[in-house]
Each structure stands twice: as structure tokens, then as C-alpha cells.
N, C-alpha and C positions, 0 to 999 in steps of 0.2 A: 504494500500500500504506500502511495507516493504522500511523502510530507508535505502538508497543505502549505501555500508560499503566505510569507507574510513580510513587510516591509519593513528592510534590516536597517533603514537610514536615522531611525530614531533611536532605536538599542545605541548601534555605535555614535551616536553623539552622546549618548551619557556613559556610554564606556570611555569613548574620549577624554569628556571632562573629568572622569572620577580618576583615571589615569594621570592625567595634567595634574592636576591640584593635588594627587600622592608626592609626585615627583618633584613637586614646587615645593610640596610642606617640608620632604625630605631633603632638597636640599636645603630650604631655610635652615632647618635643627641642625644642619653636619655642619654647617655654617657659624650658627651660633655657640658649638659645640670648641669648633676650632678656635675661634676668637678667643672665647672662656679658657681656654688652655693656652691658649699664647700671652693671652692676661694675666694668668695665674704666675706664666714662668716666669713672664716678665716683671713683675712682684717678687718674686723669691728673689733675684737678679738684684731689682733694686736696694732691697733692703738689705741684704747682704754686701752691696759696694758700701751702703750708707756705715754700716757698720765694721766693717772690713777695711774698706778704704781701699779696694784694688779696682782696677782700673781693666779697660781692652784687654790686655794679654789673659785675663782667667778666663774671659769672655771664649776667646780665642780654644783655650783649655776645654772649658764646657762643650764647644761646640764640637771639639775633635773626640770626647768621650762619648759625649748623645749619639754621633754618629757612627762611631762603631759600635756601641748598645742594640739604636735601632738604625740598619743598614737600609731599610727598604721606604724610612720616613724621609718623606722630605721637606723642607723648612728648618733644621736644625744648622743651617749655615751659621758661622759667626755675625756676619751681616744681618742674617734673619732676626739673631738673638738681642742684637742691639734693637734692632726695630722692635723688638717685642717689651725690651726695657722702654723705652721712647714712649712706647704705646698707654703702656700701663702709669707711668709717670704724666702723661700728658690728662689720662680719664682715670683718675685714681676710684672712683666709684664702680663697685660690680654690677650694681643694679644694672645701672646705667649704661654699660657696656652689655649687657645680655637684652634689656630693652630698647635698645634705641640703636647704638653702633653694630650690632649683629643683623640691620637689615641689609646691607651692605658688605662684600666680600674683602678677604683681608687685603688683597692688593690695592683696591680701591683705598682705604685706610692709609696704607702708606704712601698713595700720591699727595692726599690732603696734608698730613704730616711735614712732609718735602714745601709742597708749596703754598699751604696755609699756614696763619699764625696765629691767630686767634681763636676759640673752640668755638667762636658764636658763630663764627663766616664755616667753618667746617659743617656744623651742625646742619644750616643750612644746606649746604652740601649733599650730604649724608642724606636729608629728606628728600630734597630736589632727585638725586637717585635711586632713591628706592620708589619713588613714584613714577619717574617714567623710563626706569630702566638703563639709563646712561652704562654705556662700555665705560674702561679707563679710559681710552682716546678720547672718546666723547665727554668725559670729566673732564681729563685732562683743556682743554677748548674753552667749553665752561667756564673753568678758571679763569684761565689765561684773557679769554674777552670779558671777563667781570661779570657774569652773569646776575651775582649780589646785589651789586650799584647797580643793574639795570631793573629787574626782574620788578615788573608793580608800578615804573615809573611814567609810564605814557600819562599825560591830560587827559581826562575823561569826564563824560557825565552819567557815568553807570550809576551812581549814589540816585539820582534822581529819574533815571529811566530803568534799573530793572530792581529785581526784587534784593534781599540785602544777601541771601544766599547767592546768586548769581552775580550780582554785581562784584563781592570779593573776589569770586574766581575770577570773571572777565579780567579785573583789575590784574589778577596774579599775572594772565596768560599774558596781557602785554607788556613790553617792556619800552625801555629810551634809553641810549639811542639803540638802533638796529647795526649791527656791523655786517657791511656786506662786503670785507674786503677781501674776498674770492675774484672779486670784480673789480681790473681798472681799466676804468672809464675818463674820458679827457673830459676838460668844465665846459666841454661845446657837447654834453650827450643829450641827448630826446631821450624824452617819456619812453617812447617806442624800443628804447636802446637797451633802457636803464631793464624795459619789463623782459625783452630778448634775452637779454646777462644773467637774468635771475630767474627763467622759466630753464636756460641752455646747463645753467648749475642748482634743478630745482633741487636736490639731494640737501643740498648743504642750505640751501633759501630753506627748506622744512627743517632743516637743523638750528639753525637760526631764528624761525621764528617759534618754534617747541614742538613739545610733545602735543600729540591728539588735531594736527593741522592733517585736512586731508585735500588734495589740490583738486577743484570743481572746473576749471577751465578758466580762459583767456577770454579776453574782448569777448563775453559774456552777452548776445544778444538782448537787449526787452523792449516792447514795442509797448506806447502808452499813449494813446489819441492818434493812433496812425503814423507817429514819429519812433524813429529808432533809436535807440542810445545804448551803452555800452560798457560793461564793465573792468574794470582793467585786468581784476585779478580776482575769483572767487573762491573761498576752503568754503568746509565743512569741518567743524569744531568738534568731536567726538564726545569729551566732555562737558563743554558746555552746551552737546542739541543746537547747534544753531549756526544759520551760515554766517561768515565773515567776509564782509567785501573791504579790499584792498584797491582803496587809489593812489595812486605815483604820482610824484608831484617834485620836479627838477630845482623849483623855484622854495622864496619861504613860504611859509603858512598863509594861508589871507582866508579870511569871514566867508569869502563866497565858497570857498572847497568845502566847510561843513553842510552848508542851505545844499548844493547838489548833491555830499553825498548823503542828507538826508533822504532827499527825491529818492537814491535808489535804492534806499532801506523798505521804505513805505513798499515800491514797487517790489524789490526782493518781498517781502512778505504778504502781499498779493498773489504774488503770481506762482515762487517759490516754495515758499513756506510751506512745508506739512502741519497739518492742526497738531500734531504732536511735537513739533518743533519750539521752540524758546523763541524770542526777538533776534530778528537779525541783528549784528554788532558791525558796525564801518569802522576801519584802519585808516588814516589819511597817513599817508610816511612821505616828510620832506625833506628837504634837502636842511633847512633849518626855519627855527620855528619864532616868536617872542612867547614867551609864555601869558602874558596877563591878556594879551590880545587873543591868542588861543583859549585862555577861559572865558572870555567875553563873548567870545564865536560861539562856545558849545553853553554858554547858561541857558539859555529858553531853545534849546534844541530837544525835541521831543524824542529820537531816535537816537539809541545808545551808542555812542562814536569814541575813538581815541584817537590823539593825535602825538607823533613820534618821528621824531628824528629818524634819519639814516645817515651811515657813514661808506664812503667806498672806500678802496684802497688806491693807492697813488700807483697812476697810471707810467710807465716809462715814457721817456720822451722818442718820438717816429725812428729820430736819429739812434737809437740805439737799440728799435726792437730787432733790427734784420741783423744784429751786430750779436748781441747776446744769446746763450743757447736756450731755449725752451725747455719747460719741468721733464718732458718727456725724455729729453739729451742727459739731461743733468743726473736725472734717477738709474739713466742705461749705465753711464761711468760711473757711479756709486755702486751700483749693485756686482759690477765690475770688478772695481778696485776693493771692496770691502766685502769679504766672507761673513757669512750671517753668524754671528756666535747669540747663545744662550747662557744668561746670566743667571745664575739660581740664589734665590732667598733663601 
């Protein structure tokens, strides 16, 4: 007797998911497991230099005995063990370290270490990745472009066009100024140019403007009384539900770019908009901005908008692009000249 059919596509999405989220909690714990043991040694380390008063060479010691103890662990480097004294000396609290730095993997840990200095900019850190996943590289960038001093800082009139749940986030997601200097562009470039460079490097344009940006399309048709217009740039927000329209704007700021891109909010959420969708939110990103005039522009604007700088990168001058070798030359004679070695913690 033939086994009656039944449809396997629902089963395996919840074997999927229960699978996923095993393998997530699991490695979270081995995760937080590690930390706590690199704390712990790091701790014992400490307080015996404090007491002791020796210095690297026992470190040194330690680390040649762990490792021929346990031969098949790895992290028990000398270099590791200092990072692990470092560690423990920097978050002398366990709690603390088992709740909060344990979202986050140990190498991540020791980039902020290197190049943070304060625990409050770290911390931040630490949250910012563990919510939307950042690799090291992708920290590492972060960093390096300030992510801190920007992140929340766009003009806005979210406070008074969405609700207070939403309007936080919105705030979070944008930031002042935008670094787009993936891109150089000379000071004669068109709107046309600027949105070319940054759709031609959209990878790093969604790196740059965050997590949960999903890209909707260009020069964005909408027709409204028989007339056509046009959007320059459109996402879809993932967590905040709601599209985001991006206009580009070479010049500074002025009053009239908000009144338009309110027109295409109104319009986006006519025509766009799903009933289960949020408020459309507008980006205006220009070249530079006055701030009091830019709040002046967004007070009695009904339609939730922010407005934000962009920065490009310095463009070389003509006389020297045909002259100089291109990243693609440059990378070929590195990977050339230098053999990949592995450094071990």
C-alpha cells in the first residue's frame, strides 16, 4: 500500500528553524563558556603578577607548560595569555562578562581592546554586534569610520511624526555624516554620478548605511495627476517595516528639498505602502548642511524625514590616474611578494 503524499515544505521549515536556533544557542554557551575560562585565567595571571611581581617571561613559562599539558588546545599562546590578562583586568566583573561580553566572540574582544579605550565606546560596540552580526572586518571599519560619533546623529523630526517606539529606532538607524569614501568623485560631480558610485559599490553603500537596509530600486517611477517624478534611491527597512526614500543632493541643504521630499513620502504611502507597513521615513544626504536652518525646514513637516551629511573620498588629480597602479595591480604584487602566514592566539 502506497504512502499517502503529504506536503513536506512545512515539516522542514520547522525542522529548519529548530535546527538553526540549536546551533545558535550552542554556539552562544561554547562561546560564553570560552570567555569565562579565559577570564578566569586571566584572573589567576593577574593577581599573581600583583603579588608576585613577575612580569612576561613567567607568562612566557605558562604558556610553554599549558601547551604541552594540553597539545591539541589552542589559545594557550603566550600572546593569547597576555590578552587574557588584559581582558580580565580591563572587565574585572564576572557577571558582567558572562552577561553582556559573551554575546560576542573572543577575537572580536580583542580588536576593541587594541583599538578602543574607553569601556563605554567598547560596550557600545559589543551591542552594535551582536545585533546585527558584524564580522571582525566589518568591526574593524566601524571603528575606524566612528561609527559612535555618528550613529543617532542625523536632524530629524521623528519625535513628532512617528510613534516614540519607532521614532528611537529610526533615530538609531540614521546616522551624520555618511562616509562614502569608497568613492572619489571630483567637486564638478552630478547627482547622476554621485547615485552611479554608490549603486556601482552598492555592497559597501548597505554597509555604510546599516544593518536591515534592503535596496528597492533607482529612479523609482510614481505618477501623480498625470505627471511623473522620480525617486532617486529606494530601501526597504526590515526592522523598522517601512520604506526609506533617499534623495542626493550635491549642493547644501535648503527648505525646499524637505517640502519635495515630503510630496514623495505622502505619494510612497499611497501608492506603496502595505496596510501592514509603518510610515514611510525620507533621507535627504548632502553635500553639507546649517543645522538651525535644517530644523527650521523639518518643524511643521508632517512626514518623518532626516537630514545628513555625506563625505566622499579625495579624488586623485587626471594627471596622475593613468600614472598610478590601480587596487587590482597593487593586490596582484602583494599577494606576490608576500606569502600568507597564520598568526595564532
Amino acid at each position: 500500500m502506497a504512502t499517502p503524499a503529504f506536503p513536506l515544505a512545512p515539516l522542514l521549515d520547522q525542522l529548519k528553524t529548530a535546527i538553526r536556533t540549536a546551533r545558535l544557542r550552542a554556539t552562544q554557551a561554547a562561546n560564553a563558556e570560552l570567555l569565562g575560562l579565559y577570564w578566569h585565567i586571566g584572573q589567576l595571571i593577574l593577581a599573581q603578577q600583583q603579588v608576585q611581581g613577575w612580569g612576561a617571561k613567567v607568562i612566557d613559562q605558562l604558556s610553554a607548560e599549558l601547551r604541552r599539558e594540553f597539545p591539541t588546545m589552542k589559545g594557550l599562546s603566550a600572546r593569547n595569555l597576555k590578552y587574557m590578562r588584559r581582558f580580565a583586568e580591563a572587565y574585572p566583573d564576572a557577571a558582567f562578562v558572562q552577561a553582556t561580553l559573551a554575546q560576542i566572540p573572543w577575537y572580536h574582544h580583542l580588536t576593541l581592546l587594541e583599538k578602543v579605550a574607553d569601556e563605554a565606546t567598547r560596550l557600545h560596540y559589543i551591542t552594535a554586534t551582536a545585533q546585527h552580526g558584524w564580522s571582525r572586518n566589518v568591526l574593524v571599519h566601524q571603528i575606524e569610520s566612528g561609527h559612535h560619533r555618528r550613529q543617532g546623529q542625523a536632524i530629524t523630526n521623528f519625535a513628532a511624526t512617528l510613534s516614540p517606539e519607532q521614532s528611537e529606532l529610526a533615530q538609531q538607524t540614521l546616522k551624520d555624516p555618511y562616509l562614502f569614501d569608497f568613492l572619489a568623485l571630483t567637486d564638478t560631480v552630478l547627482e547622476r554620478d554621485l547615485q552611479r558610485g554608490l549603486l556601482e559599490q552598492i555592497t559597501r553603500f548597505l554597509l555604510e548605511l546599516g544593518s536591515g537596509f534592503a535596496y528597492m530600486g533607482q529612479q523609482v517611477p510614481l505618477v501623480v495627476g498625470d505627471q511623473d517624478f522620480y525617486l532617486d534611491l529606494l530601501f526597504y527597512h526590515v526592522r523598522l517595516r517601512a520604506y526609506v526614500v533617499v534623495e542626493l543632493k550635491i549642493t547644501e541643504f535648503r527648505p525646499e528639498y524637505a517640502g519635495k521630499l515630503n510630496f514623495y513620502l505622502t505619494t510612497v504611502d499611497e501608492q506603496l505602502r502595505h496596510p501592514e507597513d509603518r510610515p514611510s521615513i525620507g533621507l535627504l544626504l548632502c553635500k553639507s548642511k546649517n543645522r538651525v536652518v535644517a530644523e527650521y525646514a523639518l518643524r511643521d513637516v508632517h512626514k518623518p524625514i532626516g537630514v545628513a551629511e555625506y563625505r566622499l573620498g579625495e579624488a586623485l588629480p587626471t594627471t596622475l590616474q593613468d600614472v598610478l597602479p590601480n587596487l587590482a595591480d597593487l593586490e596582484q604584487q602583494l599577494n606576490a611578494a608576500v606569502p600568507p602566514q597564520q598568526d595564532e592566539l
